[in-house]
N, C-alpha and C positions, 0 to 999 in steps of 0.2 A: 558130194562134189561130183563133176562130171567125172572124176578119174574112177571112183566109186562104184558108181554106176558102169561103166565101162567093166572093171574088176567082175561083178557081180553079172554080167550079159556074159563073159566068157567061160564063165560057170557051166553054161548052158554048151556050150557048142560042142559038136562031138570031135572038134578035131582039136589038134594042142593049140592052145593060143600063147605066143610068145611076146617078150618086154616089145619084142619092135613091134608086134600087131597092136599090143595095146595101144601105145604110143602114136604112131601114124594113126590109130582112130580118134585117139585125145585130141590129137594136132587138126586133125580136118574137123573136128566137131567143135575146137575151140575160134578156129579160122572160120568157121562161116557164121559162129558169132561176131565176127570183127575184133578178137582178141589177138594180137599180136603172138606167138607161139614160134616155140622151135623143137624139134627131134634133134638130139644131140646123143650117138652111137660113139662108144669106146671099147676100147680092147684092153686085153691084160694078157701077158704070159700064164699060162698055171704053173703052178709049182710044182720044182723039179721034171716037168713033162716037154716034150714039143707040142705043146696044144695052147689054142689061145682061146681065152671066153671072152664074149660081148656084152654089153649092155646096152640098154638104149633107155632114155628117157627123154621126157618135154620140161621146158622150160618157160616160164614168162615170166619176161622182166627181169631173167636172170637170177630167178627162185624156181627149184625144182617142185614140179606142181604131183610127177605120181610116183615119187619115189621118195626113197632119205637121202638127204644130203651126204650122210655115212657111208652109204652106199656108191652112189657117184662117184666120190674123189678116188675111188679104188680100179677106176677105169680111166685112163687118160684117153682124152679126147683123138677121136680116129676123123670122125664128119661130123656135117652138123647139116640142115634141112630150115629154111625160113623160106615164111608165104614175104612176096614180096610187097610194100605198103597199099594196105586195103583201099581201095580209091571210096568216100562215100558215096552211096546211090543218091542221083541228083535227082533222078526222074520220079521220086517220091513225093 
């Protein structure tokens, strides 16, 4: 899948690649297929700390596409990011 690939390109890169880099590339690489897609970032308290972690994933359709479902629900929703409706190209 294209998350896969994604996963497997920032193997390569010498800097840290994080859930939201993934993400935002999943998102533009799925939007300029004309896939409908969302980034959807959440926060959590850590336990026992004054610290909060993030997460971020994409969605379409309202099925997480690069993560687990498991995982997700452990982050309530902070934002969320959608392309707005893809116009088709006429001039083809």
């Amino acid at each position: 899948t294209c998350a896969r690939l994604i996963d497997a390109a920032a193997n390569f890169c010498p800097l840290p690649v994080t859930c939201l880099h993934r993400s935002l590339m999943l998102w533009f690489w799925l939007n300029a297929f004309r896939i409908q897609a969302a980034v959807f970032i959440g926060t959590q308290k850590a336990d026992g700390a004054n610290e909060f972690r993030s997460h971020a994933w994409v969605s379409v359709n309202q099925m997480v596409v690069n993560d687990r479902e498991s995982v997700v629900v452990d982050f309530p929703l902070l934002q969320y990011i959608a392309m707005p409706a893809l116009k088709p190209d006429l001039d083809r």
